[in-house]
Structures are given as structure tokens and as C-alpha cells.
C-alpha positions in Angstrom: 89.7 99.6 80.2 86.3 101.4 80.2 83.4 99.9 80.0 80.7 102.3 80.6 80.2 105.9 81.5 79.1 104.8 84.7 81.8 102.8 85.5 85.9 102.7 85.2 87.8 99.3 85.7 91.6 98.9 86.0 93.1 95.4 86.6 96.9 95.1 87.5 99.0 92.1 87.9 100.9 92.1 91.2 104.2 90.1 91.4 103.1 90.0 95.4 101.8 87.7 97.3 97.6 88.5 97.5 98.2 89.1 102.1 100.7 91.9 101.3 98.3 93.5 98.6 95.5 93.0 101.1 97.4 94.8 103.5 98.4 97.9 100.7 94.6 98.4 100.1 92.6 97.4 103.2 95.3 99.3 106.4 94.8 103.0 105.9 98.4 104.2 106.4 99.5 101.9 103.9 96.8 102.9 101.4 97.5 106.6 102.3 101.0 106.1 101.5 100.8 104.6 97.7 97.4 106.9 97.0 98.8 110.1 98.4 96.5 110.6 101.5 96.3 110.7 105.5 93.4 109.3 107.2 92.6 110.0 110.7 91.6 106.2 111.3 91.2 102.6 110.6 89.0 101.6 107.4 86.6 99.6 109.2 83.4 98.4 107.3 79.9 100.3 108.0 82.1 103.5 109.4 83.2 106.6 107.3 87.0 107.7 107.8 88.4 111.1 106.8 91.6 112.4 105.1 93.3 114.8 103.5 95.4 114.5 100.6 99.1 114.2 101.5 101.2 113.4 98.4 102.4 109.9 97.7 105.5 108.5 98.9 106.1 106.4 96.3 106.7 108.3 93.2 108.2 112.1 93.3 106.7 112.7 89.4 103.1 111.9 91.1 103.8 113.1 94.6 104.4 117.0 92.6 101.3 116.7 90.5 99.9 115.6 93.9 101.3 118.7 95.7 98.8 121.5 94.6 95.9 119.0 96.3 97.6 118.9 99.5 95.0 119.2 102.6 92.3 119.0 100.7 89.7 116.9 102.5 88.2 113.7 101.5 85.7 111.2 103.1 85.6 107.6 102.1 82.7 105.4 103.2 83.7 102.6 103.9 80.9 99.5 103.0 83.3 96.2 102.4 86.2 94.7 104.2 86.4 91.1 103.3 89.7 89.9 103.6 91.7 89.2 101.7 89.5 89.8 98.7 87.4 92.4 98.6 87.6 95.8 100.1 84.9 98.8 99.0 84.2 102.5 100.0 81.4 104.8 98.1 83.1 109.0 97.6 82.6 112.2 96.3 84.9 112.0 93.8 86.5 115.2 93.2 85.5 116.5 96.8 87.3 119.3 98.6 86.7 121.5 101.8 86.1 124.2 98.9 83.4 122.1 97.4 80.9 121.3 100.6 77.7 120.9 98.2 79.1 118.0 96.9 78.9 116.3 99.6 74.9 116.6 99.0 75.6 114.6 95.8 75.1 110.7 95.2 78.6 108.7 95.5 80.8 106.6 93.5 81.6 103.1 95.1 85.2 102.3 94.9 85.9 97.9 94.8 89.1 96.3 94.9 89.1 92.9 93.9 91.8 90.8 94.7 92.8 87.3 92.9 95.3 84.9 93.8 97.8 84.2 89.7 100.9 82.5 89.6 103.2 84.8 90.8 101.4 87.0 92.5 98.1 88.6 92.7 95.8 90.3 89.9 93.9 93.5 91.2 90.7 94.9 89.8 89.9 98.7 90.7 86.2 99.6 89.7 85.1 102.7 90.7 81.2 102.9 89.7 78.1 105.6 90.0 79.4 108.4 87.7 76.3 108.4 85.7 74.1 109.2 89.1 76.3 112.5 89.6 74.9 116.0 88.4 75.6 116.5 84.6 77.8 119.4 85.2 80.6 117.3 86.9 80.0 113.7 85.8 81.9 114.2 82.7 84.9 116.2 84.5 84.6 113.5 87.2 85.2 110.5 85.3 88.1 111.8 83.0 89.9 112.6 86.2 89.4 109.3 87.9 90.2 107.4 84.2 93.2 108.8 84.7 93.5 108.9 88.3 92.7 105.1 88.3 95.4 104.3 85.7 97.8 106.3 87.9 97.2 104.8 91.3 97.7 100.6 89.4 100.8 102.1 89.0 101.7 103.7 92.4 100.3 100.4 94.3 103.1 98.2 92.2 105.9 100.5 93.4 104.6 100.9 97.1 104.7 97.1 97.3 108.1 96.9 95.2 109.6 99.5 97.8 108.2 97.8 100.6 108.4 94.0 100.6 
């Protein structure tokens, strides 16, 4: 769903339990592994971590769209960790070692939103800011992360299918 040009939102319903989705989104090795990333520490909240884009584990059709992008750099900055509810980062969507001026550019912040359902646990991705980024990327930058957003719902449902 799209509300906005500033802002993408992507709810899935989870048929796990809302401390093993926790876990998926807010332990950077499990994150890394459903997104298709590395980080090179803990997402801790008022600390930046970096990564590079490793392809996902969970899905070989993603994992080879994912392959060109391997190594390529990325920084989250990480502002929320409140468990088990609510876990948020700001980005440079679209950054890459080849794209260091971005990294001058205003962010996107990145919430997930976790809900306890029957059966399991609903999970709200919004990813909001696009409308502060320059004009020559903010367009390109929110059709990739539509899509990218729609994607990863997808790859978090397998990771925690594959790994209960």
C-alpha cells in the first residue's frame, strides 16, 4: 500500500509468534540473513552499524537478483530498539561505495511495527523521507524500495518458516 510519495508502508501477517519476529528484525545476523546483508555489528539504538550486501539465504530467485549488489556498502542508523515492538533505523536508500555523495543526502527512516493477532504477529514496514531526497533520485528511490519493501514481507515469512 502507498500512501504518500514520502512514505511506503507494507503490513504482513506472521503465523509466528511476535519474540521470534522480534528476533528476525531487531539481531543483525538474523536480519542480514532474510534481507540479503552482513553487518559488522549489533543494531544497538543511538549507534550506526555497517554492511554490505550479501544475498539472502532464504530465497535463490531473490538471492540472484541480489547477486549483482553483492559488497556493496550500506549504513543503517540505528534510532529505535524497543522490544518487542518497535525497531527503526534512518538510510541512504540506494547507497553504494560508488555513490559516496549520497551519503551528504537527508535519510529515509525505516520502522517496523510489530503487533501481537491470533496466530501470530502482524508487521508494519514504513520506510519514510523520500520526498526530503534530491529530485534526481527521489523518484528512482522510491520505485526501488516499493518494490524492494514488497519483496523483503516476503523474504521475512520464509526466513521464519525455515527457521522456527
Amino acid at each position: 500500500m502507498t500512501d504518500s510519495t514520502d512514505r511506503i508502508t507494507k503490513t504482513v501477517e506472521l503465523a509466528a509468534p511476535q519474540h521470534r519476529v522480534w528476533a528476525a528484525i531487531s539481531d543483525s545476523a538474523r536480519f542480514g540473513a532474510w534481507f540479503g546483508a552482513e553487518f559488522e555489528g549489533p543494531f544497538v539504538a543511538g549507534e550506526s552499524v555497517s554492511g554490505r550486501i550479501t544475498p539472502t539465504t532464504v530465497d535463490p530467485d531473490v538471492a540472484a537478483m541480489q547477486e549483482p549488489y553483492a559488497g556493496a556498502r550500506m549504513v543503517l542508523y540505528v534510532d529505535t530498539v524497543e522490544p518487542p515492538h518497535r525497531f527503526a533505523y534512518r538510510w541512504h536508500p540506494g547507497a553504494t561505495e560508488s555513490d559516496a555523495a549520497i551519503e551528504t543526502e537527508p535519510t529515509t527512516t525505516v520502522t517496523f511495527t510489530l503487533t501481537e493477532i491470533p496466530g501470530g504477529t502482524r508487521l508494519t514496514i514504513v520506510e519514510d523521507g523520500f520526498d526530503a531526497l534530491p529530485a534526481e533520485r527521489r523518484a528512482q528511490a522510491r520505485e526501488d524500495n516499493e518494490g524492494g519493501w514488497a519483496a523483503q514481507a516476503t523474504l521475512i515469512a520464509r526466513y521464519l518458516e525455515q527457521h522456527p
